[in-house]
C-alpha positions in Angstrom: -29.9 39.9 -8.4 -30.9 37.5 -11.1 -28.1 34.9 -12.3 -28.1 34.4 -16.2 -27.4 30.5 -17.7 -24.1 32.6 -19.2 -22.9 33.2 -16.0 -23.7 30.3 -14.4 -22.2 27.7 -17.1 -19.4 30.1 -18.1 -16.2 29.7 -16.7 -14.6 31.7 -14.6 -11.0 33.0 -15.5 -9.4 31.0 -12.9 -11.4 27.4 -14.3 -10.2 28.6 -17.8 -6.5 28.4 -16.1 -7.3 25.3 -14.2 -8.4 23.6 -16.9 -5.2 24.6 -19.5 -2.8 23.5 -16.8 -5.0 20.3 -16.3 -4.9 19.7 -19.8 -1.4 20.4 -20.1 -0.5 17.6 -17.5 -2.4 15.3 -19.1 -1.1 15.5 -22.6 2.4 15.0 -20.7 1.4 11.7 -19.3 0.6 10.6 -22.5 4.2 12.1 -24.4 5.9 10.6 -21.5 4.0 6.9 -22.2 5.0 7.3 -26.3 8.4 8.1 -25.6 9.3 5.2 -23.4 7.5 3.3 -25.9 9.6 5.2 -28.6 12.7 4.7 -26.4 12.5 0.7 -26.1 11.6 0.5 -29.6 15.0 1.8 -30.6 17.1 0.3 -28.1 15.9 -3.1 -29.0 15.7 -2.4 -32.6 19.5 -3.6 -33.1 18.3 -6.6 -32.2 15.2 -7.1 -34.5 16.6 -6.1 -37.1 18.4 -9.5 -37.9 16.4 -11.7 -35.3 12.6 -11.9 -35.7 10.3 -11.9 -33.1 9.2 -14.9 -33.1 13.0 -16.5 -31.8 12.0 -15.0 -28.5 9.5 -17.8 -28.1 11.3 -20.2 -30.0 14.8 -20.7 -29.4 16.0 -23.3 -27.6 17.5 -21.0 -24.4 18.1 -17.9 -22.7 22.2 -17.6 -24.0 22.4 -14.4 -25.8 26.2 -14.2 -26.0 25.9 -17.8 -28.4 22.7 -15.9 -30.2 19.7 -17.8 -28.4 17.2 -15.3 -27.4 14.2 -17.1 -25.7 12.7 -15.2 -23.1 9.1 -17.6 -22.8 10.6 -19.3 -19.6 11.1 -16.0 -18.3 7.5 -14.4 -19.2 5.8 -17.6 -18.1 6.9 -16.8 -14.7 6.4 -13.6 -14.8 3.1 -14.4 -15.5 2.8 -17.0 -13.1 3.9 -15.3 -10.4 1.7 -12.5 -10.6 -1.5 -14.2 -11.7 -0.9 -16.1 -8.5 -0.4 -12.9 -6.6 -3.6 -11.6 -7.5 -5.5 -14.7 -6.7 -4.1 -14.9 -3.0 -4.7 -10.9 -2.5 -8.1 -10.1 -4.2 -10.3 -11.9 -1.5 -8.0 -11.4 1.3 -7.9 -7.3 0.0 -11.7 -7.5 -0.8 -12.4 -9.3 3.0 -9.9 -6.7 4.2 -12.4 -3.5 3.1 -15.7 -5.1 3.6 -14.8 -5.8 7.8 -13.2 -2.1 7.6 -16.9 -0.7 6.5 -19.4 -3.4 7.6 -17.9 -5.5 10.8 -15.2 -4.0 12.5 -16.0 -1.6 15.3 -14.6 2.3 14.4 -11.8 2.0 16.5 -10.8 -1.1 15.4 -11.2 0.1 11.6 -9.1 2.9 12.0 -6.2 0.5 12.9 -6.8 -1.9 10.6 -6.3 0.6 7.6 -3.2 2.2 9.5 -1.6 -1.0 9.6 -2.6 -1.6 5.9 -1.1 1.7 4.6 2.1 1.0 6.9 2.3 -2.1 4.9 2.0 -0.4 1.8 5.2 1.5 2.5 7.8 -0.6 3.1 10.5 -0.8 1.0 10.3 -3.9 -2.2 13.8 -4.7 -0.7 12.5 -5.0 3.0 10.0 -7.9 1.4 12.4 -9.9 -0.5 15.1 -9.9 2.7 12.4 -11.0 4.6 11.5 -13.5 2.6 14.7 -14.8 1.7 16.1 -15.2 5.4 12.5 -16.2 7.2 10.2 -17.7 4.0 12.2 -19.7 1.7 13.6 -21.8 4.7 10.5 -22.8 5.6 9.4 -23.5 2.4 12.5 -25.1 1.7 11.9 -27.7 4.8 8.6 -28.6 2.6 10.3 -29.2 -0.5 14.0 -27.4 -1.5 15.2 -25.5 -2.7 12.9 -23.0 -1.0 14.0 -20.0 -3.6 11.1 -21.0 -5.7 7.8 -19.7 -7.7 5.8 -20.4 -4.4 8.1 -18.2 -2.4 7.6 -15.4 -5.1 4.1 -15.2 -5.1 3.8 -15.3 -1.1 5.7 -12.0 -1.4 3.9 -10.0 -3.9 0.5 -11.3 -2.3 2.2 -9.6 0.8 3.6 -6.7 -1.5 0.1 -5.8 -3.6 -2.3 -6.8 -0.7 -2.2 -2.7 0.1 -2.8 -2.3 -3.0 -6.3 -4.1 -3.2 -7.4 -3.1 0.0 -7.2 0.7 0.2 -8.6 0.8 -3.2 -11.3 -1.2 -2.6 -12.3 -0.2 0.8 -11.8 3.9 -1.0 -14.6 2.1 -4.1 -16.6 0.9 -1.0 -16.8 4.6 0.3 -18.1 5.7 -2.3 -21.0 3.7 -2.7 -24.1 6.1 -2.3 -25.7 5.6 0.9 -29.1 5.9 -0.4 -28.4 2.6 -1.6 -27.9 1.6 1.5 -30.7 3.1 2.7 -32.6 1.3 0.6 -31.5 -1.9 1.3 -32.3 -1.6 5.2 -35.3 -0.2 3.7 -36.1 -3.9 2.2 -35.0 -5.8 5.2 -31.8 -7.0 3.6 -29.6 -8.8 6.0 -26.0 -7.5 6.2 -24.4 -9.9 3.5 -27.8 -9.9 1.0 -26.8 -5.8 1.3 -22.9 -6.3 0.8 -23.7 -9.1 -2.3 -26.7 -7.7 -4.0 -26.1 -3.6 -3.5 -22.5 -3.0 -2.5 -19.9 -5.0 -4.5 -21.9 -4.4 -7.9 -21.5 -0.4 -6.9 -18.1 -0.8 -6.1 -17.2 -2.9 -9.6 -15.4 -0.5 -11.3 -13.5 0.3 -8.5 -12.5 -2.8 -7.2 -11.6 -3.9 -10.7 -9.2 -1.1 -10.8 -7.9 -1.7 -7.8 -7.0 -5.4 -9.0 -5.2 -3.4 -12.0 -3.0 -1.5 -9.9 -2.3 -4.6 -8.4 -1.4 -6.7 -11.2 0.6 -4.2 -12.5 2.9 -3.6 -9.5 3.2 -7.4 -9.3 4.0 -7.5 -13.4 6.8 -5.2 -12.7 8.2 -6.0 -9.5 12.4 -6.5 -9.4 14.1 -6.5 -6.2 11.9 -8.6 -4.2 11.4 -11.7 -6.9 15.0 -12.0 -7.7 15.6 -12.2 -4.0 13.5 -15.4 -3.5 12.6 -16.6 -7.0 16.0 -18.8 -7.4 16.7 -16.5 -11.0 17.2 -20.0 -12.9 15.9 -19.6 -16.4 13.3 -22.4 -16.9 9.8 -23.9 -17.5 8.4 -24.3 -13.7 7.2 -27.8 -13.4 5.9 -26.8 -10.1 5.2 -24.4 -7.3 8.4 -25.2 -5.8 10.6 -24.9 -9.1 13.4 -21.8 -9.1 12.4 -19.0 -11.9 13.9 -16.0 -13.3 11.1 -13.4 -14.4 11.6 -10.8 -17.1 12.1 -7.8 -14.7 14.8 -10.0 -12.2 16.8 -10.7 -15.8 16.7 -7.2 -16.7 18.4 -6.7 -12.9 20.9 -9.4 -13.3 22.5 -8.8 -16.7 22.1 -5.3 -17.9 25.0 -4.3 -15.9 27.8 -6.3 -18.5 25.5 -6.9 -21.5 26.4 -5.4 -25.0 25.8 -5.4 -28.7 22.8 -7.7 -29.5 22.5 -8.8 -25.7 21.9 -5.7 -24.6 19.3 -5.1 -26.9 17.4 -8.3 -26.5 17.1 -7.1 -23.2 15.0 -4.1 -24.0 12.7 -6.6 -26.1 12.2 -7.9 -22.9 11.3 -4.3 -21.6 9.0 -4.3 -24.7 7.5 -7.5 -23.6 6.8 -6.1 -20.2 5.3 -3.0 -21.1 3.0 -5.2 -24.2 1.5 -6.8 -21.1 0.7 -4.1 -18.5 -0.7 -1.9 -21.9 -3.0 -5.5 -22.7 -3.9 -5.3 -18.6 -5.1 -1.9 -19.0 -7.0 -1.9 -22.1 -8.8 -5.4 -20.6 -9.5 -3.4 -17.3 -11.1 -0.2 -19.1 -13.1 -2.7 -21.6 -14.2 -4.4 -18.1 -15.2 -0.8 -16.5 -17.1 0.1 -19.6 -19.0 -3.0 -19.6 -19.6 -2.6 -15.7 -21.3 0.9 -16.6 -23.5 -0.3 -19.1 -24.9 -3.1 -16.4 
């Protein structure tokens, strides 16, 4: 029987109805995305209405009940916090893949990345007790109060570190192995292979991996306002007590009203600005990795 290119290219009546309902989905992610966007925009537009953005950054405090409405303390620890995160769990998340695929015997590689994914399950909550009742003290018996920005980003390193290694070590399984081939084909030694040929493969992968991370650190609650110290302020160092945007949202939406309760969905705004700027660098970053 001879196959036509009509027949072959065509799609069938079941790929037509795969790819509507795919489609469909997709175009829902997006309307979901706009209308939170939508949502935030008109809860906090009480607010703007009378108090320009530009207040947020340059009032004197964080007292919206006596109409000060600067939240820059709040998203410089936010920032902090997770910047720091993803600086402690990229190369421990990156170490954790490569010794998964390139050092670790099977057996030992199987548990590894059961005891990664076990990690990746535990409750936020479970994180911030722990480190509130076993951490802070001992940070506090280096320098009180031990509730501090160190504290925090100890536990989203320990909170994102899952995050970073599954993706990366799934971006390191995917490298072709004809590239690997190659490379034993050259006499590469194991880290020339892993430098030269596996981690620029992997890129775009690891890079989104670092995303995902960053973003769950960005919008982490529970666990920060358990150990942070929640006190509204520049951190002068690792050890200072900070509130971040999401642990204010926590603490005060529960009484807040009137122009309060709307300058806390500007923070919402604010938080969502960010992880929106975090995305748009990492697909600039993947697109640039492609043309390489």
């Amino acid at each position: 029987m001879i196959w036509s290119w009509h027949n072959i290219l065509s799609l069938s009546r079941t790929d037509s109805i795969l790819a509507a309902l795919l489609r469909l989905c997709a175009l829902l992610s997006a309307a979901i995305v706009i209308l939170i966007l939508l949502f935030l925009i008109s809860e906090s537009w009480p607010v703007l209405q009378h108090v320009p953005l530009s207040r947020f950054i340059s009032d004197a405090s964080w007292h919206p009940a006596q109409g000060l409405y600067n939240i820059a303390p709040m998203l410089g620890a936010t920032l902090l916090s997770s910047l720091g995160a993803v600086l402690l769990a990229t190369p421990l998340g990156i170490a954790s893949a490569l010794f998964c695929h390139y050092y670790a015997p099977t057996a030992l590689a199987i548990w590894h990345r059961r005891t990664i994914a076990l990690l990746a399950g535990i409750p936020s909550v479970v994180y911030g007790f722990w480190g509130l009742t076993t951490l802070a003290p001992l940070i506090g018996r280096l320098h009180p109060p031990g509730v501090s920005l160190l504290t925090g980003i100890v536990v989203l390193t320990m909170m994102i570190l899952p995050t970073v290694a599954l993706t990366v070590d799934a971006a390191l399984a995917g490298v072709p192995a004809a590239y690997l081939r190659g490379a034993a084909a050259l006499g590469l030694t194991r880290w020339s292979m892993i430098n030269g040929v596996v981690l620029p493969a992997a890129r775009s992968g690891i890079a989104s991996g670092i995303m995902l991370a960053a973003v769950r650190a960005i919008g982490e609650t529970m666990a920060i306002l358990m150990v942070a110290g929640n006190v509204v302020q520049y951190p002068d160092s690792l050890f200072a007590s900070v509130r971040t945007l999401t642990a204010n949202i926590a603490l005060e939406m529960a009484y807040a009203m009137g122009d309060h309760r709307a300058a806390l969905f500007v923070t919402g705004l604010a938080l969502l600005a960010m992880v929106l700027l975090l995305v748009g660098f990492a697909e600039f970053f993947k697109q640039d990795a492609a043309h390489v």
